[in-house]
C-alpha positions as CSV (number, residue, x, y, z in Angstrom):
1,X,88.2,43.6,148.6
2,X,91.0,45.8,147.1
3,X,90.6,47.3,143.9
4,X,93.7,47.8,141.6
5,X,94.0,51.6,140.4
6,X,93.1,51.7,136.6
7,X,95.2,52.9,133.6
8,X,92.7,54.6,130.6
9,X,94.6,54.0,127.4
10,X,93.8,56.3,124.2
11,X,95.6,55.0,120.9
12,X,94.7,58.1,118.3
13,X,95.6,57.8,114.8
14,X,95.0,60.7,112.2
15,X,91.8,59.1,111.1
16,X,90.7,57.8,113.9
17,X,90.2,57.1,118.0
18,X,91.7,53.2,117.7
19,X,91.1,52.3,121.3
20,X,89.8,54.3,124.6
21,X,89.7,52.0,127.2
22,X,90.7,51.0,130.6
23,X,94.1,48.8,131.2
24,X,96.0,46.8,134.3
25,X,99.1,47.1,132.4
26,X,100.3,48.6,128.7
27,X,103.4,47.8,127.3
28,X,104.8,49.8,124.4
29,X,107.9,49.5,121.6
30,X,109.9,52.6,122.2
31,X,112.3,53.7,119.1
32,X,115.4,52.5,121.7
33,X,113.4,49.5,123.2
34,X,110.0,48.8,125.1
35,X,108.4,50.3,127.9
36,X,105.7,48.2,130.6
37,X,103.4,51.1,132.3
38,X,101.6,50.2,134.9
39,X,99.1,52.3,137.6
40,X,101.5,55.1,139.2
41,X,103.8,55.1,136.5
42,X,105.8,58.6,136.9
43,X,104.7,61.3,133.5
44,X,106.7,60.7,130.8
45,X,106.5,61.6,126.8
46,X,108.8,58.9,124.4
47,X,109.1,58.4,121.1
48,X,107.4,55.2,119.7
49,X,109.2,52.9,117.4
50,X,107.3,50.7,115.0
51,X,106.1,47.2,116.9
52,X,103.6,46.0,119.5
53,X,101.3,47.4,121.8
54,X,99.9,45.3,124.5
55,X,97.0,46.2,126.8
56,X,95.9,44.0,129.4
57,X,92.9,43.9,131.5
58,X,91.1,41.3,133.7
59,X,93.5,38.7,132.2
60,X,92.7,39.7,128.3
61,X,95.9,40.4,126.6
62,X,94.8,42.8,123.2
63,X,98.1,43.3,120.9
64,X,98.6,46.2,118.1
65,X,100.6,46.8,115.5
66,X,102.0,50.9,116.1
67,X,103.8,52.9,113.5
68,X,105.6,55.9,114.9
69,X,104.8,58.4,116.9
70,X,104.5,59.8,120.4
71,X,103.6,58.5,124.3
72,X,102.7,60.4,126.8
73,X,101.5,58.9,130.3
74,X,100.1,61.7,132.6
75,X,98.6,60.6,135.8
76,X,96.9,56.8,134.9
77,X,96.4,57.8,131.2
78,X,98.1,56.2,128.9
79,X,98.1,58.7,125.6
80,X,99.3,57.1,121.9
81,X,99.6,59.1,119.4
82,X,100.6,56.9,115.9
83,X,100.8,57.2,112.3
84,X,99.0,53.8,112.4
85,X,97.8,51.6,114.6
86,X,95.8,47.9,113.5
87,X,95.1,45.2,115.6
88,X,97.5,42.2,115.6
89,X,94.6,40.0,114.8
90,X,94.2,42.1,111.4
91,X,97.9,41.2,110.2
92,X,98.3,38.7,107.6
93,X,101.3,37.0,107.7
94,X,101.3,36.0,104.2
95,X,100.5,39.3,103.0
96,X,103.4,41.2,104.9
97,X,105.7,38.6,104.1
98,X,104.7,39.5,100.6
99,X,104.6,42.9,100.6
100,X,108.5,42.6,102.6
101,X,109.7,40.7,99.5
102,X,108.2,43.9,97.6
103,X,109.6,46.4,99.6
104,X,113.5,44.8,99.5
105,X,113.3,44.7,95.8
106,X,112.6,48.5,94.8
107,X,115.6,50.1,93.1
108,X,116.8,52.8,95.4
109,X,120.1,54.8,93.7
110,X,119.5,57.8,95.5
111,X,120.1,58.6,99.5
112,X,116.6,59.6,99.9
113,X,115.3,56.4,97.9
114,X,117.8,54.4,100.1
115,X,116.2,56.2,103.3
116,X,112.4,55.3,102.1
117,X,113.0,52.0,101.2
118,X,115.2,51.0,104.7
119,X,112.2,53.0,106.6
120,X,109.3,50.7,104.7
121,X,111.5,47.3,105.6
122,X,111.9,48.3,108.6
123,X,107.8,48.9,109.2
124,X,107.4,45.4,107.2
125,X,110.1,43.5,109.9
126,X,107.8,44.7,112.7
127,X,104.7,43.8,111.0
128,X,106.0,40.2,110.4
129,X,107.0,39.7,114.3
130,X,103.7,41.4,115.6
131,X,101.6,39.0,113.3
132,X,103.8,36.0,114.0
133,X,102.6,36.4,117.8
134,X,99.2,36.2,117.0
């Protein structure tokens, strides 16, 4: 019988080691698109964009929710480094949907204000469509 080489995937947020575990295949939201890695995937570092992370192993899809940040894959690790990083299963539709609706509302007459409202809609989109997989 012939084994399939092994991806280990580590998602790190500031607070926290989210997942360290091994993977057939990860597929990541880059801030230009998405990216599928699999065993053998040539090194690379990319920039994440906010959306969903999928790991899959022995035919168990588990979907996150990433915020930003940095990928690097070096040999058949698979390195995420994220602002924030929640299982899909942890998304509430209703809440995100509410906290959207918040976000689309605040007053923003400044650039800057303009800038960190667009930014928190933008975060609030991808929520929506990671928890509407679920």
């Amino acid at each position: 019988m012939v084994t399939m080489p092994e991806l280990q995937c580590i998602v790190v947020t500031p607070e926290q080691t989210v997942l360290d575990e091994p993977a057939e295949f990860v597929a990541v939201t880059l801030f230009d698109g998405e990216l599928g890695i699999a065993p053998g995937h040539t090194p690379m570092i990319g920039r994440l964009g906010c959306g969903e992370m999928r790991t899959t192993y022995c035919g168990r899809v588990d979907r996150y929710y990433v915020e930003g940040g940095f990928i690097e894959v070096l040999g058949n690790v698979v390195s995420v480094l994220t602002n924030r990083a929640v299982p899909a299963e942890q998304l509430e539709e209703a809440v995100v949907q509410e906290q959207l609706f918040s976000a689309q509302e605040r007053p923003a007459d400044t650039p800057e204000l303009m800038a960190v409202r667009d930014r928190a809609v933008e975060q609030y989109r991808a929520q929506l469509r990671v928890a509407r997989r679920t």
